[in-house]
C-alpha positions in Angstrom: -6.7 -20.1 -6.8 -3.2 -18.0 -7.1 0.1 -19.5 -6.7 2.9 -18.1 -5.1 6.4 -19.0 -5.8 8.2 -18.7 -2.1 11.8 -19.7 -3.2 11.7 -22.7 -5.0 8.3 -23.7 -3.9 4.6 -23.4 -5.8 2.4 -23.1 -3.0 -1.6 -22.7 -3.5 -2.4 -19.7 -2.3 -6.7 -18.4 -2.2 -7.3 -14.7 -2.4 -10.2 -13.0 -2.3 -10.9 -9.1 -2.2 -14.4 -7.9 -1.6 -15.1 -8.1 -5.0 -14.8 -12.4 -5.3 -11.6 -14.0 -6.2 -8.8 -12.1 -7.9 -8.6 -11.9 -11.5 -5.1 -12.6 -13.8 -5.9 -8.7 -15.1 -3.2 -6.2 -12.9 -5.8 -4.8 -9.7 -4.4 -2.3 -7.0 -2.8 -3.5 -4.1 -5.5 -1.6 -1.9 -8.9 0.3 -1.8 -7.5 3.8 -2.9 -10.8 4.2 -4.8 -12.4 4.0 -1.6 -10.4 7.2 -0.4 -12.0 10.4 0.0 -11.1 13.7 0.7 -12.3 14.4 4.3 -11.4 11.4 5.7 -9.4 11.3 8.9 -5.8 9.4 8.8 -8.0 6.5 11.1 -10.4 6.2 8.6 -7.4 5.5 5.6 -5.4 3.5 7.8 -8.9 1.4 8.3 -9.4 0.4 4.7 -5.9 0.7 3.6 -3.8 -1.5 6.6 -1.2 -1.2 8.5 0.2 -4.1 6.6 0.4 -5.4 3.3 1.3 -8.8 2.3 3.7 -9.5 -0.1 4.9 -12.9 -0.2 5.7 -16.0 2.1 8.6 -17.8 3.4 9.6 -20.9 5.0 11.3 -20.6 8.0 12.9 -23.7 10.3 12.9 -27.3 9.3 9.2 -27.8 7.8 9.0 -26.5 4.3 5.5 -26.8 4.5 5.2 -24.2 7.3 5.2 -20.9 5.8 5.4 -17.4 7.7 3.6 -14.4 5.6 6.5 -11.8 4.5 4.6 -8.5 5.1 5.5 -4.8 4.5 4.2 -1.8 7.2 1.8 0.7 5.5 2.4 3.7 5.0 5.3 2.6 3.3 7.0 6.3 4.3 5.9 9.7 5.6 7.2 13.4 5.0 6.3 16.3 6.6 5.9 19.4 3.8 5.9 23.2 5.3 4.5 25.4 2.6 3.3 28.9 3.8 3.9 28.3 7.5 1.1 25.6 7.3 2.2 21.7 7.5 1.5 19.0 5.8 1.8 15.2 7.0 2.1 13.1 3.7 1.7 9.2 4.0 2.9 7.1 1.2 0.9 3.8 0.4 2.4 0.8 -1.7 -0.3 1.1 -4.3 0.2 -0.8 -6.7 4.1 -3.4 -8.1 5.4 -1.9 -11.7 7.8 -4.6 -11.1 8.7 -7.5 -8.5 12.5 -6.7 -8.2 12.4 -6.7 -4.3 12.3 -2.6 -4.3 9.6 -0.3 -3.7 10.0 2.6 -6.1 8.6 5.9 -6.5 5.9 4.7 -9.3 4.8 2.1 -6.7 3.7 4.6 -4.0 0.5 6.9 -3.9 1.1 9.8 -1.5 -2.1 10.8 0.5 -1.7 14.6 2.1 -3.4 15.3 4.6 -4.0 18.7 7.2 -3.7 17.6 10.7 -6.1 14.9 11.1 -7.8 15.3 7.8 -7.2 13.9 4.4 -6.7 17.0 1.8 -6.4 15.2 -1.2 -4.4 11.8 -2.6 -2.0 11.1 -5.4 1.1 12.6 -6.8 -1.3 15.8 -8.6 -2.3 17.2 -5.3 0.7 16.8 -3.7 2.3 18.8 -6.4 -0.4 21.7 -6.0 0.4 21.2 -2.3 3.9 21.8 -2.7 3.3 25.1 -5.6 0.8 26.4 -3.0 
């Protein structure tokens, strides 16, 4: 069992990923290992999510009613021309360096794909994208 502070608040909190309960050691926020070149932007938005969950809040009079605080995934998206080809890159909240209410750079994995397709993931293949 994980607690989550919401406010001033402990509130029990079970998580599980498909791997059992979720250990005190720092895991990824999603299944990037999982993500293969060749996959279609469907197939990552499938195991990814169009959501991730970050925290809760209580909202109205019951404190004991809490309303999940959720972020849309991808987080951003850029389009990179290089050579008269273009690029779609979608950037997933991967992973929190540190819980200060921001998403920075360090916190995203950028995922490049070529139309439909998935081309490669992470901030290396973006940069060979971009030398190209």
């Amino acid at each position: 069992m994980i607690l989550s502070l919401t406010g001033c608040v402990m509130v029990p909190v079970q998580s599980t990923d498909v791997d059992g309960p979720i250990s005190k050691a720092k895991k990824p926020l999603t299944q990037l290992y999982r993500i293969k070149a060749g996959m279609t932007s469907h197939e990552v938005n499938a195991l990814l999510g169009s959501e991730l969950l970050v925290g809760f809040r209580s909202d109205g009079p019951d404190p004991d009613k809490l309303e999940p605080m959720t972020i849309p995934q991808p987080y951003r998206q850029e389009d990179v021309l290089k050579n008269g080809k273009k690029y779609t890159v979608l950037y997933y909240i991967s992973n929190v360096e540190k819980s200060d209410g921001l998403v920075s750079e360090d916190e995203l994995t950028p995922m490049v794909f070529d139309g439909e397709i998935l081309v490669g993931k992470g901030l290396d293949e973006l940069g060979r994208i971009k030398r190209k």
